[in-house]
C-alpha positions as CSV (number, residue, x, y, z in Angstrom):
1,X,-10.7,13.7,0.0
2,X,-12.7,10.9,-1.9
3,X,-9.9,11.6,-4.9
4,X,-8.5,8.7,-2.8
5,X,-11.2,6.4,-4.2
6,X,-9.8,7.0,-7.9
7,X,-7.3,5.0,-9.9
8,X,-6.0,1.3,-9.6
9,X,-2.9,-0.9,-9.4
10,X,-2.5,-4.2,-10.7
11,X,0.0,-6.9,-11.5
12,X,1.5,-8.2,-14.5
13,X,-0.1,-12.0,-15.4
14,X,1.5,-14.6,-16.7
15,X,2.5,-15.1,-20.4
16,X,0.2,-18.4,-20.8
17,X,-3.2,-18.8,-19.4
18,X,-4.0,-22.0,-17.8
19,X,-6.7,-24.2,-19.2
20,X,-10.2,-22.7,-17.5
21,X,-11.0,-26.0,-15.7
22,X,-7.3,-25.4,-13.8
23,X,-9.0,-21.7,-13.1
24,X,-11.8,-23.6,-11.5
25,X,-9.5,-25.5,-9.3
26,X,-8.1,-22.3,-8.5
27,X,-10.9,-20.5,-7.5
28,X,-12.4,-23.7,-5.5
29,X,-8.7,-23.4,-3.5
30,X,-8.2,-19.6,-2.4
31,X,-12.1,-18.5,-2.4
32,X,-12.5,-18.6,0.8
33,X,-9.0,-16.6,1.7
34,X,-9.2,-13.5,3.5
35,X,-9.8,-10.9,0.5
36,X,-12.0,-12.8,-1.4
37,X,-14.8,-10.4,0.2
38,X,-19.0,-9.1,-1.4
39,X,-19.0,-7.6,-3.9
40,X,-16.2,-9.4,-5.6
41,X,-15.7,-12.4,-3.8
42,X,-12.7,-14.2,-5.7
43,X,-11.7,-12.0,-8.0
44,X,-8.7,-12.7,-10.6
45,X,-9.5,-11.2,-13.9
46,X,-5.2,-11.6,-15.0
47,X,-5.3,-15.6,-14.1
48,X,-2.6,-15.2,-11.8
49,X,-3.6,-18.1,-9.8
50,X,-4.1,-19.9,-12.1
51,X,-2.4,-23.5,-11.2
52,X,-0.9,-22.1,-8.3
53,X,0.2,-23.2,-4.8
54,X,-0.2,-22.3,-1.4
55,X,3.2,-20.6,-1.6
56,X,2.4,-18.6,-4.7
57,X,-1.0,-17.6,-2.9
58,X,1.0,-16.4,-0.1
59,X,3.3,-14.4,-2.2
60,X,1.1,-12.4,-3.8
61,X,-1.0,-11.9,-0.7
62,X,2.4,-10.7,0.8
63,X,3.1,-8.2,-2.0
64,X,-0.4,-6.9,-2.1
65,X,-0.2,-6.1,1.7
66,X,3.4,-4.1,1.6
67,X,2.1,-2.1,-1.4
68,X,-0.9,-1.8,0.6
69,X,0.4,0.0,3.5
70,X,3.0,1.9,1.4
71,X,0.2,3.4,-0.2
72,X,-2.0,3.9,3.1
73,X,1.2,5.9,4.7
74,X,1.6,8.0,1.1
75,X,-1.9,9.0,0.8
76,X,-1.7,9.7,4.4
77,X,2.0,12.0,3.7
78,X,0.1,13.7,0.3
79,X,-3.2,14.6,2.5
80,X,-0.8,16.2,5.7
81,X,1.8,17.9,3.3
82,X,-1.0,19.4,1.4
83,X,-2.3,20.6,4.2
84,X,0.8,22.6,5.0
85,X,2.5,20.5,7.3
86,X,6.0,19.8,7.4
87,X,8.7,18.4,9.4
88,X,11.2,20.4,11.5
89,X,15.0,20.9,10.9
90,X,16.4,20.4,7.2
91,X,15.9,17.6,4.8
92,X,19.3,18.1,3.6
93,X,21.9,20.7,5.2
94,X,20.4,24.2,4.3
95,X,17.4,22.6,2.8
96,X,14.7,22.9,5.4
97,X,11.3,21.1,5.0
98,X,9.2,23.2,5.2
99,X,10.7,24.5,1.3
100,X,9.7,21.3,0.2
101,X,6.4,21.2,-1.9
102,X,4.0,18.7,-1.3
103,X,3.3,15.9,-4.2
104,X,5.1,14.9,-7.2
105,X,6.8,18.1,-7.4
106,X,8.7,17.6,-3.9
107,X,10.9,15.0,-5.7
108,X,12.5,17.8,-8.1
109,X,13.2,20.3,-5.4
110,X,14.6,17.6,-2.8
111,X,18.7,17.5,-2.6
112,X,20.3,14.4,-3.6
113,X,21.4,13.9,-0.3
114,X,17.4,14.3,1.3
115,X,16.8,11.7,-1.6
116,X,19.7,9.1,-0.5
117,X,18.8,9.4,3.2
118,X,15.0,8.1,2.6
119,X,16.4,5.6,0.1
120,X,18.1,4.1,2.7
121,X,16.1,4.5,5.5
122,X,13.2,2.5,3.3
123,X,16.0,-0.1,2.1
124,X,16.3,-0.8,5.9
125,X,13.1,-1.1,7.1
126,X,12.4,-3.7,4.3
127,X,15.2,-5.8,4.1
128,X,16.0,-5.8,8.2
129,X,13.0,-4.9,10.3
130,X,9.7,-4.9,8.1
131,X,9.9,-8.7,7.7
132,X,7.5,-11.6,8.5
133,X,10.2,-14.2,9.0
134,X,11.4,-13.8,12.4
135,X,15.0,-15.6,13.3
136,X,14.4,-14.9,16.9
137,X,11.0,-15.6,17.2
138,X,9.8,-18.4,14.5
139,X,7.3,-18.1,12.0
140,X,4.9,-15.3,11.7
141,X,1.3,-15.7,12.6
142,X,0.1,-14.7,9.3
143,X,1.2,-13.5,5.8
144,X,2.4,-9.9,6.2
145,X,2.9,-10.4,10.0
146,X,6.1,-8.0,10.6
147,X,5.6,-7.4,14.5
148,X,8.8,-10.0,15.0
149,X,8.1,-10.9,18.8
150,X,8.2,-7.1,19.2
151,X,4.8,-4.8,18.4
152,X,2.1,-6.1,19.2
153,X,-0.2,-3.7,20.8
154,X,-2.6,-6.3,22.3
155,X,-2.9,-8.0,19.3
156,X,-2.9,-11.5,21.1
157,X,-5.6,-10.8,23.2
158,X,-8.1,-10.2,20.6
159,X,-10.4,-13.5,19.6
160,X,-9.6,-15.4,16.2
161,X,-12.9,-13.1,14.8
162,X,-11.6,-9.9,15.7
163,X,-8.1,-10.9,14.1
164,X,-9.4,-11.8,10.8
165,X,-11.6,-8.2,10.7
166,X,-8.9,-6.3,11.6
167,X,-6.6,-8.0,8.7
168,X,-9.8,-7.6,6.1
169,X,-10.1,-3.9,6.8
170,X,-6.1,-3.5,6.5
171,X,-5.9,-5.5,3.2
172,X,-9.7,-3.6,2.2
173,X,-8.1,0.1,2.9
174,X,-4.4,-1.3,1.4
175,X,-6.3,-1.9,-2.2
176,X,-8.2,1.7,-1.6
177,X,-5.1,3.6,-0.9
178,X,-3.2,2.2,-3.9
179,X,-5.9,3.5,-6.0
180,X,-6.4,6.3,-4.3
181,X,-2.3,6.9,-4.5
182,X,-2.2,6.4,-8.1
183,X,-5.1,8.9,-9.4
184,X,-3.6,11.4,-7.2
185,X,-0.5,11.4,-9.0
186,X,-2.0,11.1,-12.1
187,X,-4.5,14.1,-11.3
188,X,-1.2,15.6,-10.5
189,X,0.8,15.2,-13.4
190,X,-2.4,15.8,-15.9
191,X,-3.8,19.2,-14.7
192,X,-1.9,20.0,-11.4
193,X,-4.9,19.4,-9.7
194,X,-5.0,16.4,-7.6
195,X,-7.4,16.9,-5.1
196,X,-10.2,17.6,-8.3
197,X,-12.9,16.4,-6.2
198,X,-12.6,19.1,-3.9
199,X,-12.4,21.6,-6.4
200,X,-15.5,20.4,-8.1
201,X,-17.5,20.2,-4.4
202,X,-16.0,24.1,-4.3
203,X,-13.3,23.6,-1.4
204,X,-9.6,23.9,-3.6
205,X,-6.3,22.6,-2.1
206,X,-3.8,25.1,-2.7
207,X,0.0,24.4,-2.8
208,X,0.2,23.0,-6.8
């Protein structure tokens, strides 16, 4: 499955670059942030730090981290459902999952009502229990924190080193996954072929 490695998302910049020696400030501030890892380092080719705060750093490192475990748990769903596995029960009444096709094409076959349950299930999780600002339990350790005083799975008790490898291998695989998410789709919608890597190294996914 290296298809995962292929395609990329970004973010808009802003309308007006800064002057470069505010990019220098910039880059003097966040460089040493988590992320800003060989063979890159610092890397902002859009300027989107340029002049900005603590708070905007955080905001985007926020973002980034969501899209990157959205995209870790669909590349995850594509790889499973491709491989024939399904859910049991229905997706909607009479619609069973396992008549649901895997990739792009499972979003014209599922019933409007399948389709409105997830939408709200997701709108849930984000707005109410995927959150890093805890009411209950104060502020989170880190950007992106969502365990809330609840998950932690022994978290705590790993040193300040561990912690910070743990979060650069999350935020490292995130950035993968979103590109790897992306050229599977594209693959998808070009040639109905999204696993092309496989094809070429002469082991086809069937199923599209």
């Amino acid at each position: 499955f290296a298809q995962i490695l292929v395609s990329a998302l970004a973010f808009n910049g802003p309308a007006v670059r800064a002057p470069s020696a505010s990019r220098s400030a910039v880059s003097m501030g966040f460089e040493a942030e988590l992320g800003a890892q060989a063979p890159l380092g610092f890397f902002d080719p859009l300027g989107m730090l340029d002049g900005a705060d603590q708070d905007r750093f955080d905001r985007l490192r926020y973002v980034e981290l969501k899209h990157g475990r959205i995209a870790m748990l669909a590349v995850l769903g594509h790889i499973v459902t491709s491989a024939g596995v399904r859910l049991p029960g229905d997706i909607a009444y009479g619609v069973p999952f396992a008549d649901i096709p895997p990739g792009l094409k499972a979003l014209e076959a599922m019933p409007l009502a399948g389709f409105v349950q997830m939408v709200l299930f997701i709108g849930l999780l984000d707005t109410v229990i995927m959150r890093d600002s805890d009411a209950f339990t104060g502020k989170p350790e880190f950007v992106g924190d969502f365990r809330n005083g609840y998950i932690d799975f022994g978290w705590d008790k790993l040193s300040d080193a561990v912690k910070m490898k743990k979060r650069a291998v999350e935020l490292n695989n995130g950035r993968a996954a979103q590109m790897g998410i992306l050229g599977l789709m594209v693959h998808e919608k070009l040639d109905g072929n999204p696993y092309i890597i496989n094809s070429l190294l002469g082991a086809p996914v069937s199923g599209f």
